[in-house]
LUMTORDO-86830 format. One record per residue (C-alpha): residue in one letter; residue number from 1; x, y, z. Coordinates in pm, 1 decimal. Layout:
- A|NUM|X|Y|Z
...
//
This chain:
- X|1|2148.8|1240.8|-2511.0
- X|2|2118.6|1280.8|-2146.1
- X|3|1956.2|1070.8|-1863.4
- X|4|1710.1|1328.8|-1855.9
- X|5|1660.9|1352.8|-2241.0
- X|6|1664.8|987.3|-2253.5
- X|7|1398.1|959.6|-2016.5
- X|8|1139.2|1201.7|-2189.9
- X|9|1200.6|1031.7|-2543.1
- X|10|1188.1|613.2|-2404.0
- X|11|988.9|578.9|-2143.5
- X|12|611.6|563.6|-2120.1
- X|13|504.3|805.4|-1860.5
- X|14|158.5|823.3|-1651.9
- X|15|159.1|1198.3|-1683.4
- X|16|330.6|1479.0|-1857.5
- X|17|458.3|1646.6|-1586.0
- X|18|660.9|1440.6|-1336.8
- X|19|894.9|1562.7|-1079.6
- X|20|1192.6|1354.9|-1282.0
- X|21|1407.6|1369.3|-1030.0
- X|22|1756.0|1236.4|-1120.8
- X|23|1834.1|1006.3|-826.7
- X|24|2167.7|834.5|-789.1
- X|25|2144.5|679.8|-470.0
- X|26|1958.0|661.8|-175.5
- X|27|1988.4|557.7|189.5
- X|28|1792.6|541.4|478.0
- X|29|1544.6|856.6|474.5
- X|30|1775.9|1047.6|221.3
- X|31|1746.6|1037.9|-175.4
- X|32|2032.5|1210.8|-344.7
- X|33|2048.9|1370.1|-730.4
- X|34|2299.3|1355.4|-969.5
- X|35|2416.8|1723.0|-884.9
- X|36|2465.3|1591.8|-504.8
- X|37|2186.6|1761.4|-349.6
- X|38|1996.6|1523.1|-38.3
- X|39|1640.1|1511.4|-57.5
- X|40|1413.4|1377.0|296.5
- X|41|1202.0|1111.5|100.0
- X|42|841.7|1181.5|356.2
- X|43|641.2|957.5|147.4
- X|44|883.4|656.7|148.2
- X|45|841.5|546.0|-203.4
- X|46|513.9|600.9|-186.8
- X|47|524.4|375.7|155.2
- X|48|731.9|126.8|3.8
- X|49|997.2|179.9|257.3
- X|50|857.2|184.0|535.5
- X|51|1239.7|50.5|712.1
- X|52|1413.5|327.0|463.9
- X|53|1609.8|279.2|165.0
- X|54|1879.1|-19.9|171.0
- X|55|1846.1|-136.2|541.4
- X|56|2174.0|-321.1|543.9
- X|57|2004.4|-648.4|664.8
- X|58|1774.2|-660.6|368.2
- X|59|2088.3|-596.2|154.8
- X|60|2269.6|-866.7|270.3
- X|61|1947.3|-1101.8|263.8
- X|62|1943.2|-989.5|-160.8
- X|63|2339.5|-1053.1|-153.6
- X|64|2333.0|-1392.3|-12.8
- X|65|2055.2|-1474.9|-249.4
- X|66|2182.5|-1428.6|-558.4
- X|67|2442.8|-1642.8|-477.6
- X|68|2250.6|-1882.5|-466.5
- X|69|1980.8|-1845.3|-762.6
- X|70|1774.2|-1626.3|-901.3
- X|71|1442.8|-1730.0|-1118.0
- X|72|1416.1|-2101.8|-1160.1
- X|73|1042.3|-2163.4|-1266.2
- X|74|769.3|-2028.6|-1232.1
- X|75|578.4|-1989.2|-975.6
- X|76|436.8|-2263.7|-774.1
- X|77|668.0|-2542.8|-936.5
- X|78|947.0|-2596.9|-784.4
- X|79|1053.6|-2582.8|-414.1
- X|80|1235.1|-2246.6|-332.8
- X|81|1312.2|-2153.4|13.4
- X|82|1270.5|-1768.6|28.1
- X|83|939.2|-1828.7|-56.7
- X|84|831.7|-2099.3|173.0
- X|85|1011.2|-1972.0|453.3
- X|86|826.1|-1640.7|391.2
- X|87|483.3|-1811.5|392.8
- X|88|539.0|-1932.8|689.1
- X|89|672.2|-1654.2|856.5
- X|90|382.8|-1445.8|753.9
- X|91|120.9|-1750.0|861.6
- X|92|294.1|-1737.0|1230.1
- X|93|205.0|-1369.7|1240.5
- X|94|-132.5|-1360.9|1133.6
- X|95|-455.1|-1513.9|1275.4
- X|96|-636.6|-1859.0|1188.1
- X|97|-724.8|-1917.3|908.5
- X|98|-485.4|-1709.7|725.6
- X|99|-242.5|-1981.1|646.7
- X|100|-178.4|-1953.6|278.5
- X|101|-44.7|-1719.2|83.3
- X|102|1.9|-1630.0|-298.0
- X|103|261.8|-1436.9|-419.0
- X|104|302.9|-1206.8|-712.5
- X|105|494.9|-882.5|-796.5
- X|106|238.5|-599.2|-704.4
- X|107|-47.7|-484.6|-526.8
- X|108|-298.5|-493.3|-834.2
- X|109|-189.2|-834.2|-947.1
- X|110|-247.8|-936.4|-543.8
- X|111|-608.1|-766.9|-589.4
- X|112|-704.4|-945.0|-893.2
- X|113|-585.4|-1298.1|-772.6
- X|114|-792.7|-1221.5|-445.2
- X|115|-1085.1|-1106.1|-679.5
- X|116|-1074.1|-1455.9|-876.7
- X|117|-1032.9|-1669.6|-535.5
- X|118|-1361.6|-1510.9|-394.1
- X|119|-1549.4|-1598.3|-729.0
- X|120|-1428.1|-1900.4|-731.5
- X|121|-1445.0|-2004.4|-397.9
- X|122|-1825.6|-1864.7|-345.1
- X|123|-1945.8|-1918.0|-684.7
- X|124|-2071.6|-1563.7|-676.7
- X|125|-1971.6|-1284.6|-925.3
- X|126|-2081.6|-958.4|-742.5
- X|127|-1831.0|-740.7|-612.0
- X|128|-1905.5|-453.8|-342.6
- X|129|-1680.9|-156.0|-331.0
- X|130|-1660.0|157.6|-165.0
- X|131|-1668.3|547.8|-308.1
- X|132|-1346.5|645.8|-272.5
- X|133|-1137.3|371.7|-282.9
- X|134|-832.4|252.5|-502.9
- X|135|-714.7|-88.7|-526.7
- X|136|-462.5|-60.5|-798.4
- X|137|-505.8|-0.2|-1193.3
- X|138|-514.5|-289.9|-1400.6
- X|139|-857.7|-392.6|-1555.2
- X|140|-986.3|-544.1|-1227.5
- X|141|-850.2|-358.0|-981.7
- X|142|-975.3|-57.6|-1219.7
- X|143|-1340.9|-172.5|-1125.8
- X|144|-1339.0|-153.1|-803.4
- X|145|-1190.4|163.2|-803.6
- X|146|-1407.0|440.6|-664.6
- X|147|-1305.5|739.5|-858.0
- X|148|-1472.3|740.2|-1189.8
- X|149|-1230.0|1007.2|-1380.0
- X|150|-959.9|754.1|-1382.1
- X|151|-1185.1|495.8|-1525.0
- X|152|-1433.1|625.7|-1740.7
- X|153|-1196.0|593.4|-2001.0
- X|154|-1134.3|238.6|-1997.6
- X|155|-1509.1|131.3|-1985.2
- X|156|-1639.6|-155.5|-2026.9
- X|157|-1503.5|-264.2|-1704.8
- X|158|-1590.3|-625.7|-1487.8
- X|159|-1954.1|-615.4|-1437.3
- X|160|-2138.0|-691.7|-1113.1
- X|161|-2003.6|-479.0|-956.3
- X|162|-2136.0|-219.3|-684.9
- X|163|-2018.0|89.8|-514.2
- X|164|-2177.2|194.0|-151.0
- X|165|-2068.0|478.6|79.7
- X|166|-1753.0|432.5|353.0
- X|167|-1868.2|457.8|663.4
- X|168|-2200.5|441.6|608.7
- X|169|-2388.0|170.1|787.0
- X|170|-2700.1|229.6|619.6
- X|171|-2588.5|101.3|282.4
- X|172|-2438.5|-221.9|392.5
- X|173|-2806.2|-304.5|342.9
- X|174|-2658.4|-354.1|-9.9
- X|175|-2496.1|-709.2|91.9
- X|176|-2713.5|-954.1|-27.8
- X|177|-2684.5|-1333.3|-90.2
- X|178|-2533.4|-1248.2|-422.2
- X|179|-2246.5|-1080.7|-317.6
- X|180|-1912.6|-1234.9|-337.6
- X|181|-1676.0|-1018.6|-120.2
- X|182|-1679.7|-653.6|-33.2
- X|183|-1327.3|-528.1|-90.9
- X|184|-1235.2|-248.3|134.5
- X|185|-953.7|-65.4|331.3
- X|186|-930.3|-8.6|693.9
- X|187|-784.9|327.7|611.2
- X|188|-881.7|484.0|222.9
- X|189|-525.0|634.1|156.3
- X|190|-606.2|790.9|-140.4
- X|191|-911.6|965.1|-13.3
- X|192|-694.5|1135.8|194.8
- X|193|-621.0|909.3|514.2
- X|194|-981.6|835.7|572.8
- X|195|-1027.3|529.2|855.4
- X|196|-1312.5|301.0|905.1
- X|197|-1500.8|375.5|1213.1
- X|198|-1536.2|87.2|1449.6
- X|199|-1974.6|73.5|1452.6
- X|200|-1947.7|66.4|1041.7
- X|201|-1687.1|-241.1|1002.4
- X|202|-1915.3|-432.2|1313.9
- X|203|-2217.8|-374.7|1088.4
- X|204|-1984.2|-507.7|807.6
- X|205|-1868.9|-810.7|944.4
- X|206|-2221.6|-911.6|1071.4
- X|207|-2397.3|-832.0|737.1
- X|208|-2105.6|-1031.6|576.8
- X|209|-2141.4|-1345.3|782.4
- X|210|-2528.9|-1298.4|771.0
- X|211|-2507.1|-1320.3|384.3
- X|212|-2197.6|-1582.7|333.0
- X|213|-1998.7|-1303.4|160.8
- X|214|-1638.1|-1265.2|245.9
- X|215|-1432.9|-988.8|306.3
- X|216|-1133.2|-917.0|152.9
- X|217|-900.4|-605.2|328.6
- X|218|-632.6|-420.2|103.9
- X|219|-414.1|-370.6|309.9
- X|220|-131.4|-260.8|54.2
- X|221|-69.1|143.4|142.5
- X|222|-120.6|62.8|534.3
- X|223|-7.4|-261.0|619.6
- X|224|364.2|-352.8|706.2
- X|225|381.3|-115.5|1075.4
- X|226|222.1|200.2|856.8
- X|227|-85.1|174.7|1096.1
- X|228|115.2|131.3|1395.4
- X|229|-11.2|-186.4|1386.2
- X|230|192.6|-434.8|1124.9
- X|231|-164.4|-475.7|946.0
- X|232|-443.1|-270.4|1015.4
- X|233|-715.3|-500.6|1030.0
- X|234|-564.2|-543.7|1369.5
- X|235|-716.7|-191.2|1504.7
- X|236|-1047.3|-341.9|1466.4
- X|237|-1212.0|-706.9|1600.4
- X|238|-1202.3|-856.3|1239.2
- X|239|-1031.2|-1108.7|1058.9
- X|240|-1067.1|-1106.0|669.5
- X|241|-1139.9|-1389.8|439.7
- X|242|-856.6|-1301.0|195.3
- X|243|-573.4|-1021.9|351.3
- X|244|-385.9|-796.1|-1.4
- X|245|-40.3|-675.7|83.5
- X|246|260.9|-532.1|-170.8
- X|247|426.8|-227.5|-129.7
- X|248|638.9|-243.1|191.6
- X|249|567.1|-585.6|219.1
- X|250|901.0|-640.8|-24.5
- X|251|1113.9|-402.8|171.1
- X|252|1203.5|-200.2|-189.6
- X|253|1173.4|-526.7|-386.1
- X|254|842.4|-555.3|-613.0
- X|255|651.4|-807.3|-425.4
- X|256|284.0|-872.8|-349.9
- X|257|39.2|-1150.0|-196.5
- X|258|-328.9|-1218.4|-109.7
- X|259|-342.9|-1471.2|143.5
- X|260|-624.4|-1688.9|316.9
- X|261|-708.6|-2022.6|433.8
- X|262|-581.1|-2355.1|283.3
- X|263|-925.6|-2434.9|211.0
- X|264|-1011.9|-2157.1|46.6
- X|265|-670.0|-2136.1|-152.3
- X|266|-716.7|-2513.1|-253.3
- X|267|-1038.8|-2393.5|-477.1
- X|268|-793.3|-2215.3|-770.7
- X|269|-591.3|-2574.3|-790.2
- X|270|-872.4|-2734.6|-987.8
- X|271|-1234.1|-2646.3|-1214.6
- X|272|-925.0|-2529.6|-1358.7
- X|273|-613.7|-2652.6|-1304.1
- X|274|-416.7|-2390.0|-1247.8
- X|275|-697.4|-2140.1|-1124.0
- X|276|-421.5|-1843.5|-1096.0
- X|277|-81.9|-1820.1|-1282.2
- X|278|248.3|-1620.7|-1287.7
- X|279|601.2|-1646.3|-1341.9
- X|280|761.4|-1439.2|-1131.7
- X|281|540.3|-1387.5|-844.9
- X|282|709.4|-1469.2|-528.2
- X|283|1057.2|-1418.2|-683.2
- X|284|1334.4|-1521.2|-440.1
- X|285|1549.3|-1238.5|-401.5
- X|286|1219.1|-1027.2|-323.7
- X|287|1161.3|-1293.8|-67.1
- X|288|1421.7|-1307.6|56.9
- X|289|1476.5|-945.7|117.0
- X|290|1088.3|-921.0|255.4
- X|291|1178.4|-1192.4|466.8
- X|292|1440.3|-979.5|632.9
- X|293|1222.1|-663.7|655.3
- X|294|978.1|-859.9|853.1
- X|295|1259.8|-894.9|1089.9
- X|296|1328.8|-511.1|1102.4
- X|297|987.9|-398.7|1154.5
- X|298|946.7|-697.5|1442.7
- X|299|1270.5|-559.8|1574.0
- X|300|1290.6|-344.7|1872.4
- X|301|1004.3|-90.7|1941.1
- X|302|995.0|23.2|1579.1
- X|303|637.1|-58.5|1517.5
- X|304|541.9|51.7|1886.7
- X|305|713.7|376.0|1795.9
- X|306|514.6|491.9|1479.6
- X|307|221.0|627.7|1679.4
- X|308|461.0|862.7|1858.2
- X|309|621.7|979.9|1581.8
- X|310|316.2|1090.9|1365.8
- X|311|197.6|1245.0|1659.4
- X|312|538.9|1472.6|1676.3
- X|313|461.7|1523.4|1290.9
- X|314|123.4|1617.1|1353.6
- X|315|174.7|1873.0|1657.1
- X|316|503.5|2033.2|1425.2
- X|317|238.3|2092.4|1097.6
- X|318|-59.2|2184.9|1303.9
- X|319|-166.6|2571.8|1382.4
- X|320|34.6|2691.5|1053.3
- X|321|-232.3|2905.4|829.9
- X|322|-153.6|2753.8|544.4
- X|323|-286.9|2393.1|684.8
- X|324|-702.0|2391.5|696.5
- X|325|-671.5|2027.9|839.9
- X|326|-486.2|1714.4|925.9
- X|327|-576.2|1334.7|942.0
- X|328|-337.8|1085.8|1074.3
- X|329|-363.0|711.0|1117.1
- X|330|-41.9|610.9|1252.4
- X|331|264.8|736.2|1031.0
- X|332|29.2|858.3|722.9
- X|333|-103.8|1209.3|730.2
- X|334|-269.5|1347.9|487.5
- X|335|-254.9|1735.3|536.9
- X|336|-493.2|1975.8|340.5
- X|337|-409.6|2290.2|239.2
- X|338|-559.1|2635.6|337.5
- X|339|-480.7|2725.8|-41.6
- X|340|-536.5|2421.0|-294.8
- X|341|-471.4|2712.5|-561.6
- X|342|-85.1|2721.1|-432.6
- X|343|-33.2|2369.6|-439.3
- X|344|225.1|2347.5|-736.6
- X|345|356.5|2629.2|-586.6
- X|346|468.6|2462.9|-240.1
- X|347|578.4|2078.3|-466.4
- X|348|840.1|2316.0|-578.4
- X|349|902.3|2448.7|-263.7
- X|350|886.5|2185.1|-51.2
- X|351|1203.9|2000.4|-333.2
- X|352|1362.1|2328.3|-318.1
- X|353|1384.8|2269.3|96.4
- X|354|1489.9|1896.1|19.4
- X|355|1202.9|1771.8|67.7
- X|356|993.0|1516.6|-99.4
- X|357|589.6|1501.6|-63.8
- X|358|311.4|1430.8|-245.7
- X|359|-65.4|1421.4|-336.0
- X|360|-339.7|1191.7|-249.9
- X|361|-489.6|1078.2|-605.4
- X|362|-863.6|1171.3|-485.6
- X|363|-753.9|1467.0|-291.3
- X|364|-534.5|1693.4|-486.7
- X|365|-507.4|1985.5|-251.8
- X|366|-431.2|1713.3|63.1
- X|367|-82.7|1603.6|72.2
- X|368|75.3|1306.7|178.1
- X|369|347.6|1250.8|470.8
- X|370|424.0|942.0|531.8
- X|371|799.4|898.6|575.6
- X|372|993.9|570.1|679.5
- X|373|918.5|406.6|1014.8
- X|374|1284.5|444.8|1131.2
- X|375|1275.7|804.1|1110.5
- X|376|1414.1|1006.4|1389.5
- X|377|1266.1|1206.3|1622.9
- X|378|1562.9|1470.0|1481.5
- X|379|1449.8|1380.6|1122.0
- X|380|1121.5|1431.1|1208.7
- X|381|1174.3|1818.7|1351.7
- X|382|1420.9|1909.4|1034.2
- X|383|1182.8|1737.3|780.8
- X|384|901.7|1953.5|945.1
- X|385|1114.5|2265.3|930.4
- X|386|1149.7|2211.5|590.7
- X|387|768.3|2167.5|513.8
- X|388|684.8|2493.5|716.7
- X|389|984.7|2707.2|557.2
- X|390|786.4|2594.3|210.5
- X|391|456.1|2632.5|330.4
- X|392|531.9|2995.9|470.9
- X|393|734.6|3052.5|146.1
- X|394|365.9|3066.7|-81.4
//
């Protein structure tokens, strides 16, 4: 059997019709197939890579680890220095109190541990969500998600919990002294790059601190430079109680955390013992390597330069009939089409060009762009060549 047969008959799939791409190898911006044929990744892994595919210095950081060792124990036993030398790194460049952090391997295992530490720490079990929202898709993540066809399915979800309106200042009314945390994202990716206007996450942080409820910020799709920022809680005067990052925050290694004060942290050590669990969260080699992506975003004017750039993207894309409308928050677009009826239609395009894009979950006639912060300025006029050649082309 083929590669391609194979992976029909093994695998589990999420859907029955993925692109199933054959890739061989990738570098940098570029993903290439088995037949040889280069394909401009725009949506970096689905911003995983935000520094591109095998930076070098993230390759040698994986190298020179397992050399050394790979899993020892699990998590939280022993001493390993990837991971302590990451927690620290990542307490230097975040505010007081966020001093602790919790690894795992992905962004819905980082939501659920940041779900249990706010129940735990404020003896509270309501959750407050927001319409439009997606935080990952394992049971507790599920509930909090605010799209009910991918849930409705899986019902009975965690209870307590309640969905309000982004943006909307009116229903923060909802925050009461029962509520536990409100879990939100400074930018709803999967709506479609929707941000949080300044007035509404004021409001938030006032009804919040009124009410004793704390705020935890996903920060999974946007954080790591995405934003322009390297988390985008810092577009806005607030600090959360418990900060979510994954994706790009292991540099192409699976790797998540929720992080937040010692205090706080200290509540999942006891009434139990051992309040939060895994093995392999905070593996070393996907420490180590996020350790040296932290050092490539931080590098240079790479993060400074991500505004720029998805401006260039932005003017390129904008004015073609085929586009109704574009949203950008730093180097994420989402792009909606003039004709969601012709969307299949310009997927197979757009791979056709060499290019790969794809849809927002809640928006399926917007489509995503959101390539690797190193992209050029060159890149960035090709890649957008491409997109128009496929866009014109339906």
């Amino acid at each position: 059997m083929t590669e391609r047969e194979l992976f029909y008959r093994y695998l589990g799939l999420p859907s029955f019709s993925p692109l199933a791409l054959d890739i061989v190898k990738a570098e940098g911006l570029y993903l290439i197939d088995r037949d040889g044929k280069r394909y401009m990744d725009m949506v970096s892994g689905i911003t995983v890579g935000n520094i591109g595919h095998r930076h070098p210095l993230v390759l040698d950081a994986i190298r020179e680890q397992i050399d050394r060792y790979l899993h020892v124990n699990v998590y939280g036993e022993f001493i390993q220095s990837p991971q302590v030398h990451l927690a620290r790194r990542l307490a230097g460049l975040l505010p007081a109190p966020l001093d602790s952090t919790y690894f795992v391997n992905s962004g819905s295992e980082a939501v659920e541990g940041a779900l249990k530490l706010a129940k735990r720490f404020t003896h509270r079990t309501e959750i407050v969500a927001f319409e439009g929202a997606y935080h990952g898709s394992t049971h507790g993540s599920l509930s909090i998600l605010g799209n009910e066809t991918l849930k409705n399915a899986f019902r009975p979800l965690l209870p307590d919990i309640r969905f309000i309106e982004y943006n909307n200042i009116d229903q923060l009314e909802l925050i009461s002294s029962h509520t536990a945390c409100i879990v939100i994202e400074m930018v709803q990716a999967e709506a479609g790059i929707i941000p949080a206007e300044r007035s509404f996450i004021d409001h938030l942080k006032e009804r919040c601190l009124k009410y004793g409820a704390l705020i935890i910020v996903d920060d999974v799709q946007m954080g790591m430079g995405r934003s322009g920022k390297l988390f985008s809680f810092e577009h806005y005067d607030l600090i959360p109680d418990i900060l979510v990052l994954a994706k790009a925050l292991g540099a192409g290694m699976p790797l998540g955390a929720f992080i937040a004060s010692r205090k706080m942290m200290d509540s999942l050590t006891n009434h139990p013992e051992l309040g939060h669990i895994t093995t392999f969260g905070g593996h070393p080699v996907s420490c180590a390597a996020a350790l040296a992506g932290i050092e490539v975003l931080l590098s240079g004017s790479l993060i400074d330069s991500v505004k720029e750039k998805g401006k260039q993207i932005e003017k390129k894309l904008s004015g073609n009939s085929s586009v109704s409308a574009i949203r950008r928050v730093g180097l994420a677009l989402g792009i909606d089409l003039a004709h969601p009826e012709k969307r299949d239609a310009f997927t197979r395009a757009a791979l056709e060009n060499g290019v790969v894009i794809d849809w927002y979950l809640f928006k399926p006639a917007t489509f995503r762009i959101a390539p690797p912060l190193t992209i050029t300025s060159e890149e960035i006029d090709l890649a957008c060549e491409k997109v128009t050649d496929a866009l014109e082309s339906i």
